[in-house]
SEROKOL-459303 format. One record per residue: residue number from 1; residue in three letters; x, y, z of N, C-alpha, C in turn. Coordinates in pm, whole numbers, always signed. Layout:
PT   i  aa    n.x    n.y    n.z   ca.x   ca.y   ca.z    c.x    c.y    c.z
PT NUM ala      X      Y      Z      X      Y      Z      X      Y      Z
...
% end
This chain:
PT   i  aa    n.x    n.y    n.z   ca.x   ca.y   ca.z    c.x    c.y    c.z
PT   1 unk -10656  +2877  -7791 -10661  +3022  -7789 -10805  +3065  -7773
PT   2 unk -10819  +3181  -7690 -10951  +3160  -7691 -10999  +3265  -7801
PT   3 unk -11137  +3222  -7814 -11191  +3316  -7931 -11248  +3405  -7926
PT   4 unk -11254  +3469  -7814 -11329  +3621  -7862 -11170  +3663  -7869
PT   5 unk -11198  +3801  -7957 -11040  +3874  -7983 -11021  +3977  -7825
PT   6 unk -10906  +3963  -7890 -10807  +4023  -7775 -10783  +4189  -7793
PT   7 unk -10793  +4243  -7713 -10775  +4413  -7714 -10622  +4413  -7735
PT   8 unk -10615  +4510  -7833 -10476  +4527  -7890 -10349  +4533  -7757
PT   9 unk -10249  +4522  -7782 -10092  +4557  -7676 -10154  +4669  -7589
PT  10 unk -10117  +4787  -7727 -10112  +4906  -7711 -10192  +4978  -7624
PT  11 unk -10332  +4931  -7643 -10477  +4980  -7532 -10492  +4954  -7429
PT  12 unk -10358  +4857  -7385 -10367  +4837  -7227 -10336  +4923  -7130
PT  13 unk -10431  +4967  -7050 -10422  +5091  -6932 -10411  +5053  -6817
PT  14 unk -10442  +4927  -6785 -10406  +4837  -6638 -10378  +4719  -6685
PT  15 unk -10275  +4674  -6577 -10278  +4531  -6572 -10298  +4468  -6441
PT  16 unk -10359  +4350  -6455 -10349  +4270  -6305 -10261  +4180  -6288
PT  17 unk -10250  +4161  -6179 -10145  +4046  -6154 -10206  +3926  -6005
PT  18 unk -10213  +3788  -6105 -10228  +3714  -5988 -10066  +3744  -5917
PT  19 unk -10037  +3643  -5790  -9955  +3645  -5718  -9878  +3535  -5754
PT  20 unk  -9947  +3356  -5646  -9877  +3262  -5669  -9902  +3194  -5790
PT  21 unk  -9844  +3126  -5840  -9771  +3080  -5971  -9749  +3170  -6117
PT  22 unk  -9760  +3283  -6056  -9731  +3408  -6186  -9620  +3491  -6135
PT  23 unk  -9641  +3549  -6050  -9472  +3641  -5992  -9422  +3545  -5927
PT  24 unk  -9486  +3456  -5855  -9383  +3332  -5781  -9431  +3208  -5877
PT  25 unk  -9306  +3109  -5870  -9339  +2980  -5931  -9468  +2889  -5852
PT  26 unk  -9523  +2955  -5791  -9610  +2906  -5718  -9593  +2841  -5599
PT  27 unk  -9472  +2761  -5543  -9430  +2670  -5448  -9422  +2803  -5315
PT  28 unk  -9428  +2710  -5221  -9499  +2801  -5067  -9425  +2701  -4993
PT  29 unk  -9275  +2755  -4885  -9217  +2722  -4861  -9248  +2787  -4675
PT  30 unk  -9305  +2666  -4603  -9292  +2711  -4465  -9212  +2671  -4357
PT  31 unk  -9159  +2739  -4310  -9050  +2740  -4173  -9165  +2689  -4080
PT  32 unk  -9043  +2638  -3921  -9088  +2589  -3820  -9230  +2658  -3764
PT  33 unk  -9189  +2793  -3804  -9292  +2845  -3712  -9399  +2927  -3739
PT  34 unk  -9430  +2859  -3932  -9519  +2837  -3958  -9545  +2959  -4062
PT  35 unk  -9424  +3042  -4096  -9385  +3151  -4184  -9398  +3116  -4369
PT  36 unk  -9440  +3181  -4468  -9435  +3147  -4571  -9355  +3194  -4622
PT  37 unk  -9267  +3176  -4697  -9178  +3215  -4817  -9190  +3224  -4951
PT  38 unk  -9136  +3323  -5040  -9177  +3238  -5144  -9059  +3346  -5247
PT  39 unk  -9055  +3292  -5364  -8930  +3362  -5464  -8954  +3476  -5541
PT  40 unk  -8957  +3586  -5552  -9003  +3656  -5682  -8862  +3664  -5785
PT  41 unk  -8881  +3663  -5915  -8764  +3692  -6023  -8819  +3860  -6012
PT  42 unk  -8639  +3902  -6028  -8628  +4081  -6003  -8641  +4098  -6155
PT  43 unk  -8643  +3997  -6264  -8661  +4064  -6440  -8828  +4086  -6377
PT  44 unk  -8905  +4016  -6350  -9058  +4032  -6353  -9094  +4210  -6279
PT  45 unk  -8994  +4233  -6171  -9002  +4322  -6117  -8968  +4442  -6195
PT  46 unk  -8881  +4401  -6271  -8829  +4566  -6307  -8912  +4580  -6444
PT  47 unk  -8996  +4464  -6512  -9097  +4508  -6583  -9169  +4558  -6555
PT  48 unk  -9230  +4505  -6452  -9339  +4610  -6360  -9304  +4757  -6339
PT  49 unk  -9171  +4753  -6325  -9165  +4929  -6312  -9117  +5050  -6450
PT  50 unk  -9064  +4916  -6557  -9088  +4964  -6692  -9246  +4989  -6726
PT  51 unk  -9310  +4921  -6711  -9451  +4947  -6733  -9525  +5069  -6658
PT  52 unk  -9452  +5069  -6521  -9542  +5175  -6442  -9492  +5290  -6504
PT  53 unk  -9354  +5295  -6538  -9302  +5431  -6578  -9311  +5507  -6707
PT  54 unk  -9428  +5394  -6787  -9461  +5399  -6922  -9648  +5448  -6912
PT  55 unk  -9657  +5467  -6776  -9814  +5489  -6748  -9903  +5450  -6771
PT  56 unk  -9910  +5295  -6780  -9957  +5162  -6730  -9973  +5113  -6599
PT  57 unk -10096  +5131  -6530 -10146  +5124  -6438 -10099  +4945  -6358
PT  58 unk -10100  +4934  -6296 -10075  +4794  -6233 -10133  +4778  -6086
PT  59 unk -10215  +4645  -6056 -10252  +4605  -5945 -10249  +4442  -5966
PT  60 unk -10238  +4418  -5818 -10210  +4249  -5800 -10313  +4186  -5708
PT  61 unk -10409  +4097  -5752 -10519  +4022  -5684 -10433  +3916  -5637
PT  62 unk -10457  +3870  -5479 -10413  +3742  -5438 -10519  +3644  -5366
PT  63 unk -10571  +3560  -5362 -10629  +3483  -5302 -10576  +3463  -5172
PT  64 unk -10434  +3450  -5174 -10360  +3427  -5037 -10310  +3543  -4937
PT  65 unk -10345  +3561  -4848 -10257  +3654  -4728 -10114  +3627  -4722
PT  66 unk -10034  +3699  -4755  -9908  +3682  -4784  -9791  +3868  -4681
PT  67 unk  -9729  +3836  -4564  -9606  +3925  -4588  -9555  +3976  -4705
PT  68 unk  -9480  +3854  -4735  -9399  +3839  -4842  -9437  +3927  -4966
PT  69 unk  -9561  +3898  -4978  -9658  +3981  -5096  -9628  +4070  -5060
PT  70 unk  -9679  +4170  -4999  -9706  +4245  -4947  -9554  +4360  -4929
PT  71 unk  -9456  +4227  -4897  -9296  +4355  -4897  -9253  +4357  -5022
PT  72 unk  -9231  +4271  -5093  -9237  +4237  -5237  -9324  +4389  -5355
PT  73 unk  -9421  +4374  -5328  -9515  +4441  -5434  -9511  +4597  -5333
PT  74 unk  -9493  +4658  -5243  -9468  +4741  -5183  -9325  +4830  -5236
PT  75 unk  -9208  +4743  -5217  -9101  +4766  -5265  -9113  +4815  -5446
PT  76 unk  -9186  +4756  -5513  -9220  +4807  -5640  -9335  +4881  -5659
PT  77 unk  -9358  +4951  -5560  -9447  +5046  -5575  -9574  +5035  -5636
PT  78 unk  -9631  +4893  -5608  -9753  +4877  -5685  -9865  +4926  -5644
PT  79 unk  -9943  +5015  -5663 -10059  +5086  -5519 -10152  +5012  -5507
PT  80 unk -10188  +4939  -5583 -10327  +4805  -5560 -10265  +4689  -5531
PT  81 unk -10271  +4680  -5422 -10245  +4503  -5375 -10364  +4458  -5307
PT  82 unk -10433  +4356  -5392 -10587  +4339  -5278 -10551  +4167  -5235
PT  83 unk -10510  +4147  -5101 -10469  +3978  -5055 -10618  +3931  -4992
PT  84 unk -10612  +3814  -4984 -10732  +3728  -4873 -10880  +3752  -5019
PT  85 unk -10786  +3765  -5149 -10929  +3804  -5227 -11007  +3681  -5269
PT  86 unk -11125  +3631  -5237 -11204  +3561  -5256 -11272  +3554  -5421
PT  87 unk -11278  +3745  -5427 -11375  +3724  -5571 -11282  +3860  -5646
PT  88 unk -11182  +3762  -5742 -11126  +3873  -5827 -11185  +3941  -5897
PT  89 unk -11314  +3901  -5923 -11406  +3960  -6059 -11453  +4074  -5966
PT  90 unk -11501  +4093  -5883 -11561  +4201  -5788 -11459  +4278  -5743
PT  91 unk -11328  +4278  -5744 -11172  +4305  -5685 -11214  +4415  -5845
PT  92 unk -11223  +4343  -5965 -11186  +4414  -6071 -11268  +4540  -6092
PT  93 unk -11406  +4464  -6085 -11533  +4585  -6118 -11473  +4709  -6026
PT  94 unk -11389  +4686  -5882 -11418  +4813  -5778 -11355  +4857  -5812
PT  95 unk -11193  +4808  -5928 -11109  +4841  -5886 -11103  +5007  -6044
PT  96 unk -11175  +4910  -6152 -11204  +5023  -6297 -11316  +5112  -6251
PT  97 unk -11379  +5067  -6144 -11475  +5209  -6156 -11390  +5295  -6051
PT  98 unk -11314  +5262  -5989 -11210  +5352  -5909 -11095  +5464  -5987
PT  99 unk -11058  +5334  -6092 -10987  +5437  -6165 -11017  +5461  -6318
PT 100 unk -11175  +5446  -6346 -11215  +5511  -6446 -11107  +5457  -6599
PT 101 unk -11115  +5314  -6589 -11064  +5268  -6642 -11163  +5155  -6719
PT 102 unk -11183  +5153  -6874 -11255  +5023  -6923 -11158  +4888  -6929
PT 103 unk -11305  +4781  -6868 -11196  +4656  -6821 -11151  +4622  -6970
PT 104 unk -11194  +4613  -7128 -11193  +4644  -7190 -11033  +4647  -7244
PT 105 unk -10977  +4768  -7178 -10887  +4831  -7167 -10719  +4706  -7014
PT 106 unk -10794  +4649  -7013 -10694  +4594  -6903 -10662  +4456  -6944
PT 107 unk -10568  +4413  -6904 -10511  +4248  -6858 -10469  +4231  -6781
PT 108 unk -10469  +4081  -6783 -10431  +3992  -6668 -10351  +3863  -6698
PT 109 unk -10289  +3883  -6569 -10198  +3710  -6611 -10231  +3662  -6530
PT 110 unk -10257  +3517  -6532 -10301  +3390  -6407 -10253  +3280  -6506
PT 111 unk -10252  +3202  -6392 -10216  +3033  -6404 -10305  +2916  -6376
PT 112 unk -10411  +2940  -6323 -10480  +2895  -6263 -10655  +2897  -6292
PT 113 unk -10702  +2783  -6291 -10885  +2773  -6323 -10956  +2876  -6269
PT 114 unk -10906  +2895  -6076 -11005  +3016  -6047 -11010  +3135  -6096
PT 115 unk -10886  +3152  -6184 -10923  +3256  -6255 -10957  +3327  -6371
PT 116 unk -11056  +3178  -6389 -11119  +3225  -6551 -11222  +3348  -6531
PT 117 unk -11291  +3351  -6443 -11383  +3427  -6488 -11300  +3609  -6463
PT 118 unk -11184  +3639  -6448 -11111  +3735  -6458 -11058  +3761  -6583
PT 119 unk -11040  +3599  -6645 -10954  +3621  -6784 -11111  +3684  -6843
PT 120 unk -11223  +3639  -6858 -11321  +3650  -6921 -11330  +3789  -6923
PT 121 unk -11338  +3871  -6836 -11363  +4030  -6766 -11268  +4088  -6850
PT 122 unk -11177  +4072  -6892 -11076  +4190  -6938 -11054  +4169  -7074
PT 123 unk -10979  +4301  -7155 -10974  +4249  -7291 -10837  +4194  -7326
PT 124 unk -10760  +4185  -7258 -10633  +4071  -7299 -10591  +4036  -7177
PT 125 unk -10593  +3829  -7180 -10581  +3755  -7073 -10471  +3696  -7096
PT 126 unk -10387  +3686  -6997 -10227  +3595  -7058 -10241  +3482  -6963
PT 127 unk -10157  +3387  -6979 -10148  +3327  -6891  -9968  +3246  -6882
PT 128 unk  -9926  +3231  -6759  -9809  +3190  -6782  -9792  +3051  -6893
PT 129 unk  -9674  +3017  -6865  -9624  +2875  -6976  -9650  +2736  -6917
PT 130 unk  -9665  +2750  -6736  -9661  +2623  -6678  -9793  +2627  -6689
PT 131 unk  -9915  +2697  -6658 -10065  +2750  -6638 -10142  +2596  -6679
PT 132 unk -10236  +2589  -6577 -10323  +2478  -6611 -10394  +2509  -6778
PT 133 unk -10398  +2357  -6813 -10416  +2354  -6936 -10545  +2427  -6995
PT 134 unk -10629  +2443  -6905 -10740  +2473  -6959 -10773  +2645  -6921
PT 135 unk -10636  +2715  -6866 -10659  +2842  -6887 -10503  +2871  -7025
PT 136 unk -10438  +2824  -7029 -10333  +2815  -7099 -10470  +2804  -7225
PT 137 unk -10573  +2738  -7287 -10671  +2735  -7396 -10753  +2882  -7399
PT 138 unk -10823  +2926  -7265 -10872  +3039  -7263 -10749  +3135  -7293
PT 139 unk -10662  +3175  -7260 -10554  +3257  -7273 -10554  +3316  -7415
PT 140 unk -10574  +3482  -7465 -10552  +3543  -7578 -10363  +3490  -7602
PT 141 unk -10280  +3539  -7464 -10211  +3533  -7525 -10119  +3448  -7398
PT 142 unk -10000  +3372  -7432  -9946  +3230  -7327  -9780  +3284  -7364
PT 143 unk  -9703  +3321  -7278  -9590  +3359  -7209  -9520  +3233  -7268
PT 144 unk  -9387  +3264  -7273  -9252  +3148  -7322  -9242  +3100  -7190
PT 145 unk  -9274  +3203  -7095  -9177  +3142  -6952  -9303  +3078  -6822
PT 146 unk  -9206  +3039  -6748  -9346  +2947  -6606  -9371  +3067  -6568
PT 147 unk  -9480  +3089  -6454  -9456  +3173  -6358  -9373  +3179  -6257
PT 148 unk  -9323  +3280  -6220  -9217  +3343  -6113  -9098  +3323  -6231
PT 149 unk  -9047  +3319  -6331  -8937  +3257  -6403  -8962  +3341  -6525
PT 150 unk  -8994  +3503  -6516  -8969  +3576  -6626  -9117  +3624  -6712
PT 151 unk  -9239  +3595  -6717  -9333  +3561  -6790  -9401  +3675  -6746
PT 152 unk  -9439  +3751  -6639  -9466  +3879  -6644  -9400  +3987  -6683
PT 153 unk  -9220  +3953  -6700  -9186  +4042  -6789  -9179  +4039  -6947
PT 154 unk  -9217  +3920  -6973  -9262  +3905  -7123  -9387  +4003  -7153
PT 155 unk  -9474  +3994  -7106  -9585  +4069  -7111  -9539  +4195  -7081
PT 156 unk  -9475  +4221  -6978  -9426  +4421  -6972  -9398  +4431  -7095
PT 157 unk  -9265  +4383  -7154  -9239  +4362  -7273  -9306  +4384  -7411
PT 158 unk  -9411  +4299  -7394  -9531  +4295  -7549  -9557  +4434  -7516
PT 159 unk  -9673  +4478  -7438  -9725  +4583  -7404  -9588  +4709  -7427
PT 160 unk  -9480  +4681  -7425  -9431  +4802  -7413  -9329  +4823  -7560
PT 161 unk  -9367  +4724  -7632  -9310  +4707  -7745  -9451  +4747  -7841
PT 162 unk  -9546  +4718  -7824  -9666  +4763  -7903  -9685  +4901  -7839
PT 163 unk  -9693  +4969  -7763  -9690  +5134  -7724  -9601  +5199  -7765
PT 164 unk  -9486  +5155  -7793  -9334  +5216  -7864  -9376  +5194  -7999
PT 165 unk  -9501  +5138  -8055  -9516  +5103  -8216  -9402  +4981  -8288
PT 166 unk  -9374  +4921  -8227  -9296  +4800  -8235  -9375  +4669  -8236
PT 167 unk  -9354  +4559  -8341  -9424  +4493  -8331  -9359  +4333  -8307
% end
């Protein structure tokens, strides 16, 4: 667990969202002609729109250029989708001074090493259940479920169970 403390449920005003191995199980499935595929779970989705409709801000950093992303997170109305992102930490800074938001105030879920220095940036970092081991250690707080398999709606969940005063 990591040790600096974690910004309460309740104070969360954004969240981020990696892409592959957090809304998708990570696996990247290509056709002949060279097309990517990939799965999203509709519970992860309709947290996302419990959360948006609870006025909880949401955006999704991807490293990868993705369609799929792109019809996916469109269809749920997410207004920040930044793909082909190289540097999430710079994705983040543009994205709180845009909406006047302390990072402070935000989380994130990832699975993955490149994105420690994102978990570091915000004040509560989740990380899925499958998540390499050594962000699964940084992680305030670690999901029951893999990614793509429910674990961002665990987190809609916390967050929306600590804003309802539920603990």
């Amino acid at each position: 667990m990591n040790a600096r403390k974690a910004a309460r449920f309740e104070d969360i005003q954004l969240l981020i969202l990696d892409v592959d191995g957090v809304l998708t199980d990570g696996r990247l499935y290509f056709g002949g002609k060279g097309e990517a595929l990939k799965v999203f779970h509709v519970r992860d989705g309709h947290g996302l729109k419990l959360l948006m409709g609870a006025g909880v801000q949401v955006a999704a950093f991807s490293g990868r250029r993705s369609a799929a992303t792109a019809a996916r997170l469109r269809e749920l109305r997410v207004p920040t989708v930044v793909q082909g992102c190289s540097d999430k930490l710079v994705a983040l800074q543009r994205l709180v001074k845009r909406l006047k938001v302390d990072p402070l105030n935000c989380a994130c879920i990832v699975d993955d090493t490149p994105d420690l220095p994102l978990m570091s940036a915000v004040g509560l970092s989740a990380a899925v259940a499958d998540a390499h081991p050594i962000v699964r250690s940084a992680a305030h707080w670690v999901a029951r479920s893999p990614g793509g398999r429910g674990a961002v709606r665990e987190l809609c969940d916390a967050i929306l169970r600590a804003r309802a005063g539920d603990r």
